[in-house]
N, C-alpha and C positions, 0 to 999 in steps of 0.2 A: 380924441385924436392922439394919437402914438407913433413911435418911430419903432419898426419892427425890422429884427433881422433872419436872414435864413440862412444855413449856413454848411447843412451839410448834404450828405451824396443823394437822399429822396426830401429831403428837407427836415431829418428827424431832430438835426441839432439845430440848438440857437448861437450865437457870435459866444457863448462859451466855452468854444471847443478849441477858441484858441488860446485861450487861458489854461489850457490841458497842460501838464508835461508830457512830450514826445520824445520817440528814440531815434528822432529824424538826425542826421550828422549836422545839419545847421538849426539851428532854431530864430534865423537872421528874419525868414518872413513873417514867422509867427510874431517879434515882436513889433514888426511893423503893421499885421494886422491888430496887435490889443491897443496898441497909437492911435489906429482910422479909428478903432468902432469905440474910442474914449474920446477922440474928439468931435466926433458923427454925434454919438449921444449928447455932449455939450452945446453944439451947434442945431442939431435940430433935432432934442426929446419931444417938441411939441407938437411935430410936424407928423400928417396923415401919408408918411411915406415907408415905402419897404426896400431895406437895405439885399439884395442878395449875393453872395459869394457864390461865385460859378451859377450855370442856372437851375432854380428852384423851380417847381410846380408850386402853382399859387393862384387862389382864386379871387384873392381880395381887389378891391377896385383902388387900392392905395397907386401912387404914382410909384414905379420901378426902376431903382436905380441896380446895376448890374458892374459889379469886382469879379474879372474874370481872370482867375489863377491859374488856369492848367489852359493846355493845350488840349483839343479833342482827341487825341490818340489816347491823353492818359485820361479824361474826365470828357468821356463820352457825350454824358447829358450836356455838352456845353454845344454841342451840334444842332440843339434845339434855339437857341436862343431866340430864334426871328416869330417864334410863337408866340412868344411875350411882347408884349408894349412896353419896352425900355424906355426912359424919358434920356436915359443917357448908359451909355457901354463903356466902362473903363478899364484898359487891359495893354500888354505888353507887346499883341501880336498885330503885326505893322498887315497881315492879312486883310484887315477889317476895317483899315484905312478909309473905304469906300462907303463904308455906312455914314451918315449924317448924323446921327449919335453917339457914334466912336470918339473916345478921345484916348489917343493915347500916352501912356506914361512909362518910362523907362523902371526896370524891374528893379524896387528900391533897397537899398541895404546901407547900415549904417557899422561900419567896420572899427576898429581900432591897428593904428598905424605901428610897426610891429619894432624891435630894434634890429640893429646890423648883426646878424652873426656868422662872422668866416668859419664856426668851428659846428659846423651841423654834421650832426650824426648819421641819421636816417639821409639812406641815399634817391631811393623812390618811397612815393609812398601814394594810395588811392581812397578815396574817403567816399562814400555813397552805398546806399541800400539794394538789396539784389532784386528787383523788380522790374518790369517790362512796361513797353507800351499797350494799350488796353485795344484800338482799332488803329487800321490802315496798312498799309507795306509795311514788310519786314524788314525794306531796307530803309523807312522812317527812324530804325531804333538804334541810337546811339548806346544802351545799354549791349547792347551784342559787339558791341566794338570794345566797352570794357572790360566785357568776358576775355574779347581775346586777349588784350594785356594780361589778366590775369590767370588765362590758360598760360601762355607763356612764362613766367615769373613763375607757375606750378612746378616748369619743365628745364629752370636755369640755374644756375648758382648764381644769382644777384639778388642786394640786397633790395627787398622789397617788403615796405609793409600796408596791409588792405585791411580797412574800416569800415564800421558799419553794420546794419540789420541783416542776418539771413544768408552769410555766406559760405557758413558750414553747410550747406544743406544744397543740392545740385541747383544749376544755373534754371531763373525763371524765363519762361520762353514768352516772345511777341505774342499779342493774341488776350480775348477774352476771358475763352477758354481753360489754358492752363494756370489763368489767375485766382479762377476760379478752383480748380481742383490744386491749387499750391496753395490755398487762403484755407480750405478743406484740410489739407494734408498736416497742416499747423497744429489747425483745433484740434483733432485726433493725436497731434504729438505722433504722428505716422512714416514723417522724414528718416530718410537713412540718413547719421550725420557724415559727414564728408571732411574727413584729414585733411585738410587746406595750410602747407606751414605758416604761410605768409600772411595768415586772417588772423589779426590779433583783437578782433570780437569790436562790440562797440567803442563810441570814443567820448572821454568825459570832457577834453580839453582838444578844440579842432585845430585854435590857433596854437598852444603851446606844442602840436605836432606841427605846423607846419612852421614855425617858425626854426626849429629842427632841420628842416626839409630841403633836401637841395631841389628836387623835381617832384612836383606834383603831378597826376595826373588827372584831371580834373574835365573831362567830358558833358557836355550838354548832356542831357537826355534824349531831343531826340534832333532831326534835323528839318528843313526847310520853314525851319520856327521865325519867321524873318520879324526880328523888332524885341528877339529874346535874347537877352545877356543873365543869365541867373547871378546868383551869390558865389558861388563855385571859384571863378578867375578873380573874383575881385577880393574872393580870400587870401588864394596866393599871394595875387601882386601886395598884399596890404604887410604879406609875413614876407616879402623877399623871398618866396619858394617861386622857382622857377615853373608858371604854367606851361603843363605841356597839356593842351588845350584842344577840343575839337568842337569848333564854336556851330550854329544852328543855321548861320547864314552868313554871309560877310558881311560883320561886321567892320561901319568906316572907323575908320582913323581916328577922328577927331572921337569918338567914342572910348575906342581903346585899341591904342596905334599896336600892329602888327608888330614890331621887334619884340614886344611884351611877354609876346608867346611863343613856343614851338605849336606851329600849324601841323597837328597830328592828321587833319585829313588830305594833306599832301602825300602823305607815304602809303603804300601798295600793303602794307605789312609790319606787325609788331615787330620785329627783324630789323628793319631797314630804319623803324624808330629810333630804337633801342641805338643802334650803330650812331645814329645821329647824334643821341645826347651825348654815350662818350665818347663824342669826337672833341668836346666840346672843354676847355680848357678849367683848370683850375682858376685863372687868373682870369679867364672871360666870366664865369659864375660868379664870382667875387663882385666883378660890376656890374655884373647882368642884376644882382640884390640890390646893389646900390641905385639903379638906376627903375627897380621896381618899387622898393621905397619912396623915393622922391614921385615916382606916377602915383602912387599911393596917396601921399600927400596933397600934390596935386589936385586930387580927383575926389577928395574924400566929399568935400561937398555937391559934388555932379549928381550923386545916385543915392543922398540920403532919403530918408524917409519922408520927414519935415516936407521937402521939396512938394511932393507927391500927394501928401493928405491935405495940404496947401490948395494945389490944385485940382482934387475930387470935389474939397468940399464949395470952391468956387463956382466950379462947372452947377455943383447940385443947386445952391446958393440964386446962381444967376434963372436957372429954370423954371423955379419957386417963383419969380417976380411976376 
């Protein structure tokens, strides 16, 4: 008897893929996946169970525990899951509510609480890799929304700086298809690159940029993700960089209270955004950090990780009996 895990997109990797180094702009979930699957191994190496991240094809008769990270738009195979005999579903999307072995858990991250700085440089600035949703509407895709920020910003004199995998290289479109022929166009080194002034390439340090940062822009990925808060807002608020936020569903209050952010999917247009922040005072930002800081604080224990492996490995723990 063994504890086995699965963990990648046909199931070719094992739970060491998150021990990988990535050029992802956060690496916040990856260390709260090497947390689960060190404490998962502590807890039950001896147990005739299989761990999987997102869902795996698997034929073994082991009991099925099911860490479900993406949304189906971007990890497709997660569409299937009702084919498998889950003993338990654990995941961020309040969608799923209705299954009897859903349990769900708030998207975890364990941040560091940033200092006051009235004197930041960087006046915008955008952090995130140029990739798309994989199925559904196109107007699912919150990535199309930070294209246009950053069409715009192409087309202004303000100061803006954009972070990240793949932005020299034209905009990736919604859809299977051109993920496909843009994953293609890589390996071949085929890409026209693309003068972009404001893409100053990857980033080594997210927080010591944002703590910099007067306004981030910081976009979900995609929308109607209802039960999904990423790492994203909780980086800003953590550095005092003002989110300028376009969250996946409405999020309540007591979660993380609306004054926190600028609500980007109220406005018609990057335009009307844009006018919005600078309307917005020197002496109101000044407090607006101050008063992100203390939410920071606040909250840092709401959505750490601990919380979280805490309660998977209870759910698995109690099933087992």
């Amino acid at each position: 008897m063994a504890l086995d895990f699965v963990a990648g997109w046909y199931g070719e990797y094992d739970e060491n893929i998150f021990f990988k180094p990535n050029d992802h702009p956060s690496s916040g979930t990856n260390i709260y996946l090497q947390k689960l699957v060190c404490e998962l191994k502590e807890k039950f190496s001896d147990q005739n169970i299989e761990i999987h991240f997102n869902v795996q094809p698997s034929m073994s008769r082991k009991k099925k525990y099911l860490i479900l990270l993406e949304n189906i738009s971007l990890r497709p195979q997660n569409y299937f899951y009702s084919l498998f005999n889950y003993e338990r579903i654990f995941g961020w999307d309040l969608n799923l509510k209705h299954l009897k072995q859903f349990k769900y858990v708030k998207y975890p991250h364990d941040y560091k609480v940033g200092a006051y700085n009235p004197n930041r440089s960087v006046e915008y600035c955008m952090i995130c890799s140029n990739r798309n949703i994989l199925l559904g509407s196109k107007n699912l895709s919150l990535y199309d929304k930070r294209q246009e920020i950053i069409t715009y910003f192409d087309h202004v004199k303000t100061p803006f700086e954009l972070y990240g995998s793949g932005w020299n290289t034209r905009f990736i479109k919604p859809g299977l298809a051109d993920a496909l022929v843009s994953r293609f166009l890589r390996k071949v080194n085929y890409f026209d690159k693309i003068e972009r002034p404001c893409y100053k390439g990857p980033l080594e340090d997210k927080q010591k940029l944002l703590n910099d940062t007067v306004f981030n822009f910081c976009y979900e990925n995609i929308s109607r993700y209802e039960g999904y808060v990423s790492e994203k807002i909780w980086d800003s608020i953590a550095a005092g960089s003002i989110p300028v936020y376009w969250p996946s569903w409405c999020v309540p209050d007591d979660y993380i209270p609306k004054w926190a952010y600028v609500d980007a999917s109220k406005y018609s247009s990057p335009d009307d955004l844009i006018k919005i922040l600078k309307s917005i005072s020197a002496e109101e930002q000044l407090e607006w950090q101050k008063n992100l800081l203390q939410l920071a604080t606040q909250k840092q224990d709401f959505i750490k990780s601990d919380n979280y492996i805490a309660e998977i490995i209870n759910e698995i723990s109690g099933s087992l009996l």
